[in-house]
C-alpha positions in Angstrom: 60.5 5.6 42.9 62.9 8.5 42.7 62.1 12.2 43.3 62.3 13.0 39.8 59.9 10.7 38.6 57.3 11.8 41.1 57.8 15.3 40.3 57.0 14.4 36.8 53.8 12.3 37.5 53.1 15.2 40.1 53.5 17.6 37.2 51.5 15.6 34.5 48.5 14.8 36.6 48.7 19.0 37.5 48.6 19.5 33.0 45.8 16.9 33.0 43.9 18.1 36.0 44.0 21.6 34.2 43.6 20.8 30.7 39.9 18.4 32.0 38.9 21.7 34.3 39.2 23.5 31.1 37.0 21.2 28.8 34.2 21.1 31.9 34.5 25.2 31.7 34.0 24.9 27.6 30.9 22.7 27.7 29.3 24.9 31.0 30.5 27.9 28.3 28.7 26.0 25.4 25.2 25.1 27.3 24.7 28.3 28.5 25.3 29.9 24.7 22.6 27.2 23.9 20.7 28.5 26.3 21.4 32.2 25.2 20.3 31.3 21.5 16.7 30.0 22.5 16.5 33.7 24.0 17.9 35.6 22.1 19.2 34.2 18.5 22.4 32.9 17.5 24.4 35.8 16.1 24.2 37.9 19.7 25.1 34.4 21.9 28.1 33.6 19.5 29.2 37.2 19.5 29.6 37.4 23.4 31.4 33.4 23.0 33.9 34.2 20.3 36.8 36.7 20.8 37.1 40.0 18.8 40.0 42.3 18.3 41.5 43.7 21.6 39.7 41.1 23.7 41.9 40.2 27.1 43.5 36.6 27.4 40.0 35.4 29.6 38.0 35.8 26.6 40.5 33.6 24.3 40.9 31.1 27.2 37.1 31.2 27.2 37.0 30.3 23.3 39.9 27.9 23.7 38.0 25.6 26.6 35.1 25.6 24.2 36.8 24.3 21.2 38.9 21.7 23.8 35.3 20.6 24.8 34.1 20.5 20.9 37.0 18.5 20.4 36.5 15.7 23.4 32.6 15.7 22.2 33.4 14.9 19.0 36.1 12.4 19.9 34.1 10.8 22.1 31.1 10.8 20.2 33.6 8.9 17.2 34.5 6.9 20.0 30.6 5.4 20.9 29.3 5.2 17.4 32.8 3.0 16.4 31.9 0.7 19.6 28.1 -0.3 18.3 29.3 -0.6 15.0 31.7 -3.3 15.8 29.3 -5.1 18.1 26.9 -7.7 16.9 23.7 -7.4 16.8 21.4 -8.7 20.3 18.6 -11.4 19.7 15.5 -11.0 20.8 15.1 -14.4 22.5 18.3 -15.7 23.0 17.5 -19.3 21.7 17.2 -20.1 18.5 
């Protein structure tokens, strides 16, 4: 394996390592506004999660890894409910 091929696996597991760090910060982000919205109600939980005018790059980052962690929910969410639908059904007994 050459040097330049390892330096682009080194580089795309680096991407992938970062981009899964940020969907774990996103859903630690999103329980804890779930969390926040049993205490205090929904508009002052999403107000502190989503980015006004002005805010520094952290707070976008912060909105960004919870969308990416939205988005793998969802997608794997699609992902389960397509598996059981294409399985058949189990029988009970197993004989018929």
């Amino acid at each position: 394996m050459g040097a330049s091929r390892l330096g682009w696996r080194w580089l795309a597991r680096s991407l992938l390592f970062f981009l899964w760090s940020l969907v774990a910060w996103g859903a630690l982000l999103l329980l804890l506004t779930l969390l926040d919205v049993a205490g205090e109600g929904l508009h002052p939980a999403l107000e502190r999660l989503l980015p006004s005018r002005g805010a520094s790059a952290w707070v976008w980052l912060n909105a960004l890894s919870v969308a990416l962690a939205l988005a793998v929910g969802i997608v794997a969410g699609g992902l389960v409910a397509w598996g059981h639908r294409g399985s058949p059904p189990a029988s009970s007994s197993g004989r018929e």
